[in-house]
C-alpha positions as CSV (number, residue, x, y, z in Angstrom):
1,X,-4.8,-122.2,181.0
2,X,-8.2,-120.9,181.8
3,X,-10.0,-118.0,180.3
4,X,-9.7,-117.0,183.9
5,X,-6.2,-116.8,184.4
6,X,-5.7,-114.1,181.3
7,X,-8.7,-111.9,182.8
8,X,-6.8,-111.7,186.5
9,X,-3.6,-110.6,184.2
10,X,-5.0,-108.4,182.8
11,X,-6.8,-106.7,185.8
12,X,-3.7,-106.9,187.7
13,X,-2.1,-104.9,184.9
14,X,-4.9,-102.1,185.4
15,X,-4.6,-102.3,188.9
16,X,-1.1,-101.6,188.8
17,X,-1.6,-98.6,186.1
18,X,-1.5,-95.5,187.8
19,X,-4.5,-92.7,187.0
20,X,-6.1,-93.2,183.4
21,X,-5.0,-94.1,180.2
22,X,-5.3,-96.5,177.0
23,X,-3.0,-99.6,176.2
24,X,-2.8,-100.7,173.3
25,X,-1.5,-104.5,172.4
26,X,-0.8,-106.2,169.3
27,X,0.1,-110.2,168.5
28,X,2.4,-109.3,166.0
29,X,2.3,-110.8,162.1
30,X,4.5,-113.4,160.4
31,X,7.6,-112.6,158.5
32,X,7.6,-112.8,154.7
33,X,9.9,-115.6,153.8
34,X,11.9,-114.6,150.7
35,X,9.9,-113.9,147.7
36,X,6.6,-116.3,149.4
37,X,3.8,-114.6,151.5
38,X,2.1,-116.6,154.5
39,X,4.7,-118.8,154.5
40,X,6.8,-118.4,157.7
41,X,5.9,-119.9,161.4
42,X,4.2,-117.2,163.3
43,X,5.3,-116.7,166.8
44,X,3.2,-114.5,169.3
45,X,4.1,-111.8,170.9
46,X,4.5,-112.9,174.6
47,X,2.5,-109.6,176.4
48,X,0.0,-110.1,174.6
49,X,-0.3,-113.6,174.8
50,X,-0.1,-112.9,178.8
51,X,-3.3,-111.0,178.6
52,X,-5.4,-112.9,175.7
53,X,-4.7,-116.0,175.4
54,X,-4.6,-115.8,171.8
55,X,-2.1,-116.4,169.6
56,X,-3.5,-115.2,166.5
57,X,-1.5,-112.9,164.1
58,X,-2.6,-109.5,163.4
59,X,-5.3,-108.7,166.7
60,X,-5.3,-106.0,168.9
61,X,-6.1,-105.6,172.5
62,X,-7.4,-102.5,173.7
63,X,-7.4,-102.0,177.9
64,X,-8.8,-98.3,178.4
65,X,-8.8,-97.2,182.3
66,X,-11.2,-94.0,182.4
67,X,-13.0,-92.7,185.5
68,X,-16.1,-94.6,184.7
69,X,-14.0,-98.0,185.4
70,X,-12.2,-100.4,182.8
71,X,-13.2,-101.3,179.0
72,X,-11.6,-104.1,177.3
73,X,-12.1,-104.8,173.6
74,X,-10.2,-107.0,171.1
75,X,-10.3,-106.8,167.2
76,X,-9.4,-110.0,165.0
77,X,-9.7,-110.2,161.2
78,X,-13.0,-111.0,160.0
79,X,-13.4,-114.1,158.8
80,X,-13.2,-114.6,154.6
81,X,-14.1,-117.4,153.2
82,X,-11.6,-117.2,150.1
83,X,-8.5,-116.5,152.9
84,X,-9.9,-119.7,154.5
85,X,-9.5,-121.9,151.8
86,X,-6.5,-121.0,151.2
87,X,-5.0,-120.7,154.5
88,X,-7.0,-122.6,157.1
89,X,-9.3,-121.6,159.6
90,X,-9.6,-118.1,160.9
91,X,-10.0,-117.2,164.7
92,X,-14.3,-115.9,165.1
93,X,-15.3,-114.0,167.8
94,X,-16.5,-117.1,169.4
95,X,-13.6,-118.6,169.6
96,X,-11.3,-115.4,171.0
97,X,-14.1,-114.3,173.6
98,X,-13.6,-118.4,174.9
99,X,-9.9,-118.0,175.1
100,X,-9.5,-114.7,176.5
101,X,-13.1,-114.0,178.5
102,X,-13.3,-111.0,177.1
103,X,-17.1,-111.0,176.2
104,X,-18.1,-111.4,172.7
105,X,-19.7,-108.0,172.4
106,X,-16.8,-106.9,173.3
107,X,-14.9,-108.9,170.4
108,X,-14.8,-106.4,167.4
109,X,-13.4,-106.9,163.7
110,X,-10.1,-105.0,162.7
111,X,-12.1,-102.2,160.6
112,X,-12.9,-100.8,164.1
113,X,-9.8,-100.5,165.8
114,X,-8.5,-97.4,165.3
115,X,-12.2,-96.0,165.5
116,X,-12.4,-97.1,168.8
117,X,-8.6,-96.1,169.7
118,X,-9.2,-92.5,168.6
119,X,-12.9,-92.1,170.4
120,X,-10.7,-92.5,173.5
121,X,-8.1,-90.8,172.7
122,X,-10.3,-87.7,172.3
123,X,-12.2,-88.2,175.2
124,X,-9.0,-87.3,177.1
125,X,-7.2,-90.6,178.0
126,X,-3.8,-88.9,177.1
127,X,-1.6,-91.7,178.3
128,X,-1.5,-94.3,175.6
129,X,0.8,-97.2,176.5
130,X,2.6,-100.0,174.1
131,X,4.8,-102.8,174.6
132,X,8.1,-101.2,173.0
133,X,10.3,-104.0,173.6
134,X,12.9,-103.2,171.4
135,X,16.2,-105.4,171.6
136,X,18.3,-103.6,168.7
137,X,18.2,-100.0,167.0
138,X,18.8,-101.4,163.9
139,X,15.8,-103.6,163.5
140,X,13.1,-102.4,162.0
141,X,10.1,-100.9,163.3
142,X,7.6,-103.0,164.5
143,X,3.4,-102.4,164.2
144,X,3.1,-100.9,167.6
145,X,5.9,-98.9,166.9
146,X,4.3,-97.8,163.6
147,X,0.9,-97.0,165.0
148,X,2.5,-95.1,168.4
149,X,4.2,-92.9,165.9
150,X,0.5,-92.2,164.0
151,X,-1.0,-91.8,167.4
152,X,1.6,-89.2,168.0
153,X,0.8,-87.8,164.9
154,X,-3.1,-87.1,164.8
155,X,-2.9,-86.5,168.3
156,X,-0.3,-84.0,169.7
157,X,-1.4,-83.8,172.9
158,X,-0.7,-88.2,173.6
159,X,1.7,-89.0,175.8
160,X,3.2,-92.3,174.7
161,X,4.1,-94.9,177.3
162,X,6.1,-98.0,177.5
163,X,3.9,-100.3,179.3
164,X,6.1,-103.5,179.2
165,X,7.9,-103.0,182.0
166,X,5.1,-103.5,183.8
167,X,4.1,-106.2,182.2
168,X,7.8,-107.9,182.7
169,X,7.1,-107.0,186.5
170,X,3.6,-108.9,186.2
171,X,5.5,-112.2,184.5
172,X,8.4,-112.5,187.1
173,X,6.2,-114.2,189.7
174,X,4.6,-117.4,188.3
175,X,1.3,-118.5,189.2
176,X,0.8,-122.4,190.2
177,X,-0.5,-123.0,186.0
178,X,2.1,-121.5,185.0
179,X,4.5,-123.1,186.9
180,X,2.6,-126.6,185.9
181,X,3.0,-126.0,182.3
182,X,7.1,-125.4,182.4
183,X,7.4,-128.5,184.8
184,X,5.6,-130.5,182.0
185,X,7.8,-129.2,179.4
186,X,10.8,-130.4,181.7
187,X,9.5,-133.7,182.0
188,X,9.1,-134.4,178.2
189,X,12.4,-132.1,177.9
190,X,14.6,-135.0,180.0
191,X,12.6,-137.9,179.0
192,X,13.5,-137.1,174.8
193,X,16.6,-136.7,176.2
194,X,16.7,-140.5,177.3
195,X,15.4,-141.7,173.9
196,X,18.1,-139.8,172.4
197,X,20.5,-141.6,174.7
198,X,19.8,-144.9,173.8
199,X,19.0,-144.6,169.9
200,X,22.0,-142.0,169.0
201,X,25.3,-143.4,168.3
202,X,28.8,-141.5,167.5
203,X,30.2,-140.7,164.2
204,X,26.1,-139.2,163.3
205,X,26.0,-135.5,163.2
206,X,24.8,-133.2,165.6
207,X,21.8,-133.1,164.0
208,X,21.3,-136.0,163.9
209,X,21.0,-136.4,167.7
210,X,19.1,-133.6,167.6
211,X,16.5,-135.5,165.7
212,X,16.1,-138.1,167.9
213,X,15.5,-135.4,170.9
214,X,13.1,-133.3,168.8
215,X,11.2,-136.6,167.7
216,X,10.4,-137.4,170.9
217,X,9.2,-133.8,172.0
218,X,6.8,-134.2,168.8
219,X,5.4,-137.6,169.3
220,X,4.5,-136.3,173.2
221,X,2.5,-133.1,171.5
222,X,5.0,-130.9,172.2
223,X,7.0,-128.4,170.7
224,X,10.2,-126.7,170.9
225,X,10.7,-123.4,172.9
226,X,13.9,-122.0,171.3
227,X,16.0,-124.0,168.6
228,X,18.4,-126.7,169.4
229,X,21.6,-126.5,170.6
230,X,23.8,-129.8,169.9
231,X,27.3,-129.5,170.4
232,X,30.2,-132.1,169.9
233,X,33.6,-131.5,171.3
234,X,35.2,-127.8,170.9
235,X,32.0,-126.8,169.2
236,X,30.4,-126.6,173.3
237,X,33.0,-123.7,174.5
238,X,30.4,-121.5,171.8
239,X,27.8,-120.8,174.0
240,X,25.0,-120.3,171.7
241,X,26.1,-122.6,168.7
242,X,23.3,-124.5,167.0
243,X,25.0,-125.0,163.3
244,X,24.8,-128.9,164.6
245,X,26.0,-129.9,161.0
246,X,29.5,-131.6,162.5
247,X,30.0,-135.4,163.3
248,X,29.9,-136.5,167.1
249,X,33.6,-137.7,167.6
250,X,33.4,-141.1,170.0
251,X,35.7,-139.2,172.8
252,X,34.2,-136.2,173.0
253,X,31.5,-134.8,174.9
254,X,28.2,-133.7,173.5
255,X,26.9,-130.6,174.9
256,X,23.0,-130.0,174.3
257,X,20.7,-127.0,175.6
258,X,17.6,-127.3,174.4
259,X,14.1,-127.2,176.2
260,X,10.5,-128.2,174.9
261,X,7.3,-125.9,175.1
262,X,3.7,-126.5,176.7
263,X,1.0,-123.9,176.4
264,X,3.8,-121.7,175.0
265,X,6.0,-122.1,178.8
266,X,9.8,-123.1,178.0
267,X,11.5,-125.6,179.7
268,X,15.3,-124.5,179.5
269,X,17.8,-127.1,180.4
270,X,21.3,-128.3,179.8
271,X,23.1,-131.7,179.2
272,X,26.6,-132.7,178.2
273,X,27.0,-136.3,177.5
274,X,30.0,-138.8,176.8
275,X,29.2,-139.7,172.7
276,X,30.4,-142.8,173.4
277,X,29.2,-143.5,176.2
278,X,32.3,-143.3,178.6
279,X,33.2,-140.7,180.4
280,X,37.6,-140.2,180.6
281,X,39.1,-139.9,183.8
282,X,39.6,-135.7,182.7
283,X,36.0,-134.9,181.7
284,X,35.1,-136.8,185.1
285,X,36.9,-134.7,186.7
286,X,35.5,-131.4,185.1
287,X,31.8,-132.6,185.1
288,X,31.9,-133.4,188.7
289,X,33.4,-129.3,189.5
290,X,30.1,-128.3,187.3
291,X,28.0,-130.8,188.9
292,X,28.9,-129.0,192.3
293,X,28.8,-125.9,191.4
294,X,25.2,-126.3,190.4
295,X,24.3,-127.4,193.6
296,X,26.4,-124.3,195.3
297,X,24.4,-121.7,193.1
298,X,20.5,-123.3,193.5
299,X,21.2,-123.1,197.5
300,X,21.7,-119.6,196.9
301,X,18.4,-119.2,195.4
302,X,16.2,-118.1,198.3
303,X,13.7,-115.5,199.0
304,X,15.6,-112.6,200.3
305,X,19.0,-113.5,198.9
306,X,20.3,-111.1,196.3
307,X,20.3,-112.7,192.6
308,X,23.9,-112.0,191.7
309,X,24.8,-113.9,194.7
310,X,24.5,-117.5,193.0
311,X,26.7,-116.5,190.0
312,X,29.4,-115.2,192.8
313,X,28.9,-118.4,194.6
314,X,29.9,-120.2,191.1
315,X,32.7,-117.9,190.9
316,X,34.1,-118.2,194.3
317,X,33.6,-122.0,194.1
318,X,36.0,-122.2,190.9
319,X,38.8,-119.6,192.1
320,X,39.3,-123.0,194.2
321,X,38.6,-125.4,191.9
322,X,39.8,-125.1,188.4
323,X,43.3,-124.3,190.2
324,X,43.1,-127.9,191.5
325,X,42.0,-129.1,187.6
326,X,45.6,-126.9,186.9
327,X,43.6,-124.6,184.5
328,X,44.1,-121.6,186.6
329,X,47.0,-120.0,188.6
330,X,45.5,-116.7,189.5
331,X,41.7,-115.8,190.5
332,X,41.0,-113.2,187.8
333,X,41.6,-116.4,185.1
334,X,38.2,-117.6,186.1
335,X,36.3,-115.8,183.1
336,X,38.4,-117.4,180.7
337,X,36.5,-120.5,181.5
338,X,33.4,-119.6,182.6
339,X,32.3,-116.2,180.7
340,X,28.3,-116.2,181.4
341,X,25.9,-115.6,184.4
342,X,24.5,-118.5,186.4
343,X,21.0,-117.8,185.9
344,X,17.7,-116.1,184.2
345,X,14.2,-115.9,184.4
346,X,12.2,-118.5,182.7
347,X,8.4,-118.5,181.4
348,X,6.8,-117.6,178.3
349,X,10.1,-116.7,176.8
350,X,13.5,-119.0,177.4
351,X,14.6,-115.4,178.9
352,X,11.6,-114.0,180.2
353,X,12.1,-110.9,181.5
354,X,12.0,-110.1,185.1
355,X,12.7,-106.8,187.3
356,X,13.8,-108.4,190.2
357,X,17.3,-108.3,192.0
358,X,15.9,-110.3,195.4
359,X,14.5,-113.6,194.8
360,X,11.0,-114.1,195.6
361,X,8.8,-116.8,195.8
362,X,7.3,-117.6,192.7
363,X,10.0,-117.0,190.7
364,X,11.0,-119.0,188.0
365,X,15.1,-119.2,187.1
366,X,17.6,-121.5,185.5
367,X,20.4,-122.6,187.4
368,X,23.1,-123.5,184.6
369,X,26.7,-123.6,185.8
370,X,29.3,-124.1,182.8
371,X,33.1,-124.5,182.4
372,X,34.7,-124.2,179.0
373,X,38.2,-125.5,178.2
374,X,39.1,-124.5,174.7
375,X,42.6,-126.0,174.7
376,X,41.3,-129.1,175.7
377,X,38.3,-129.4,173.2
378,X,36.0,-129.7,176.4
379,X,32.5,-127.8,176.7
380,X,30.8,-129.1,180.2
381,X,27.0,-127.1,181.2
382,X,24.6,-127.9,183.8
383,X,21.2,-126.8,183.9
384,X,18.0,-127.1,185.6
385,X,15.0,-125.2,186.0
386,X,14.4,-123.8,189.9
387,X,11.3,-122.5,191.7
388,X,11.8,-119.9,194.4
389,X,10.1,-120.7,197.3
390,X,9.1,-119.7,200.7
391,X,12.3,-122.1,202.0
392,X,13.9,-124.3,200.2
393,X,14.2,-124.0,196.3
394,X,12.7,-126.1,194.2
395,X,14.2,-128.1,191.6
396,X,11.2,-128.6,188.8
397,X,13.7,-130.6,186.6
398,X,15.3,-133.2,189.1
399,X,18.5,-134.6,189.4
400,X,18.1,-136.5,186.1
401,X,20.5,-137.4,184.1
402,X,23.1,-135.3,186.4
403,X,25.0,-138.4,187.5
404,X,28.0,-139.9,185.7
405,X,26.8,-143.8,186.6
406,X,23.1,-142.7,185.4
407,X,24.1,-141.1,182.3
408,X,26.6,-144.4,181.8
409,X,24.3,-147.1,181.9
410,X,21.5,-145.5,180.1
411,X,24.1,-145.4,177.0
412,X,24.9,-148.3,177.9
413,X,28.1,-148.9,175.4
């Protein structure tokens, strides 16, 4: 990504900010690992990312709209020498004006922040906005959080905004970069997937198949967008399991979801694999119903088309189906074997958000049909990643290692 492309976000997000007001953006701070300090990965928050560039802990952006046009500062931590040797380079103001093109005078140290935030509070920008992205009332409060409450505080008169839905509106179309950097992360996604293919063997763990994916995805310069999901036989039917710490039974399927990251963009897609390289006549037979529902759900995916009308097409498609596999006598037993939706935005986060309920082009959405047999110890999903286009959709993963005779040879046992 180009400095560019973070200065059009964030004018687009002024553009679309109705009278004046003050935003306020923070890139979050690592967690404290147990007893260490300094010690746990850092992950960005994904707004601000949007709108920087940077993904440096503990910097805010500050976007102020006022009748005299836009202002846009950023403050980072000044650089210490004794921090540095202990934990590495710090970001200078160089380097986050290069990134983000904000200008350097406009790239300030952290002392000034809430200076500057309260010289235009004062000046009667009333509106202050933050991303309050909250998933859960029990966790606990976040920095922006904190600081919102203080602005509420010294300033009575503040009315305080949520400005990431906005934001989410912003990051449901894709621009061509963006769409560039999550079809590279397929690419390397399905190609580790190969080399896991031909170097894992059953009776290994989960893990241990996992390895050999994530190797790959590290020796390409890559790294993960969400952790790994490696499922052997009636560990798949959990939709979100990633213990991975049982063996891989030859007989049973291996279900993976996993997706690599460039630039930060998630690739998000779904396998399930014979572990011994053999597909039985049964999980054939189930594969092929996934395999077709996948394609009934991605033709669904067209500018103008609702978005819950793929996952009814998946459900529709299986009232028929899975009576014919004898799982089902009645149409209301679907959801015991297929209990999630079809589909969900895809970007900077696996589930990025998105305010849409009509696809439109440049929309970026898994299609990931699965059936779940509990009984039978069988967990089958399908997944790609789709682009929404002015026609046709756009597969950006492929129809790779989607047929039985590919997947078959390429194991190779």
């Amino acid at each position: 990504m180009t400095a560019e492309f973070y200065t059009n976000n964030r004018k687009n997000l002024l553009d679309k900010l109705e009278g004046t007001g003050v935003i306020l953006l923070y890139s979050g701070m690592a967690p404290v690992k147990s007893n260490d300090q300094d010690m746990s990965p850092f992950s960005v928050n994904r707004n601000f990312y949007y709108l920087t560039g940077i993904d440096t802990q503990n910097v805010w952006l500050l976007l102020a709209k006022t009748k005299n046009g836009p202002r846009t500062w950023l403050f980072i931590d000044q650089p210490d020498e004794e921090i540095i040797k202990w934990n590495g380079k710090m970001l200078t103001r160089e380097e986050a004006s290069e990134r983000s093109g904000i200008k350097s005078s406009s790239v300030l140290y952290m002392q000034d922040f809430e200076r500057y935030a309260a010289m235009y509070l004062s000046n009667g920008l009333t509106d202050v906005y933050f991303s309050l992205d909250r998933r859960s009332m029990l966790a606990p409060p976040t920095r922006a959080e904190e600081f919102a409450r203080t602005v509420r505080e010294k300033f009575p008169m503040a009315q305080i905004k949520n400005i990431a839905p906005v934001i989410s509106s912003l990051r449901s179309i894709k621009t061509p970069e963006e769409i560039d950097c999550i079809r590279k992360a397929g690419d390397v996604t399905i190609e580790a997937l190969r080399q896991m293919l031909k170097t894992a063997r059953p009776g290994e763990y989960e893990y241990q198949w996992a390895a050999d994916y994530e190797h790959y995805v590290a020796r390409s310069g890559l790294r993960h967008g969400f952790e790994t999901i490696a499922a052997a036989g009636e560990n798949a039917v959990m939709l979100h399991y990633s213990d991975n710490n049982c063996i891989a039974k030859d007989g049973d399927l291996l279900l993976v979801d996993l997706g690599a990251e460039y630039q930060y963009y998630s690739a998000d897609v779904s396998r399930t694999f014979p572990i011994g390289g053999k597909f039985t006549d049964r999980q054939k037979e189930l594969f092929t119903i996934v395999r077709e529902a996948m394609d009934m759900a991605r033709e669904k995916m067209r500018p103008g088309n609702p978005t819950k009308e793929s996952n009814q097409a998946v459900i529709d498609f299986y009232k028929k189906a899975l009576r014919t596999a004898k799982l089902i006598n009645d149409d209301s037993d679907v959801s015991k074997y297929y209990y999630h939706g079809v589909s969900h935005s895809l970007g900077l986060d696996t589930h990025d958000p998105c305010d849409r309920t009509v696809y439109e082009p440049g929309m970026v959405i898994t299609c990931e049909p699965g059936l779940y047999v509990a009984e039978e110890g069988i967990g089958i999903r399908l997944e790609n990643d789709i682009l929404v286009t002015e026609g046709a959709p756009e597969d950006l993963t492929g129809d790779r290692l989607l047929d039985i005779p590919e997947i078959e040879e390429l194991m190779g046992r």
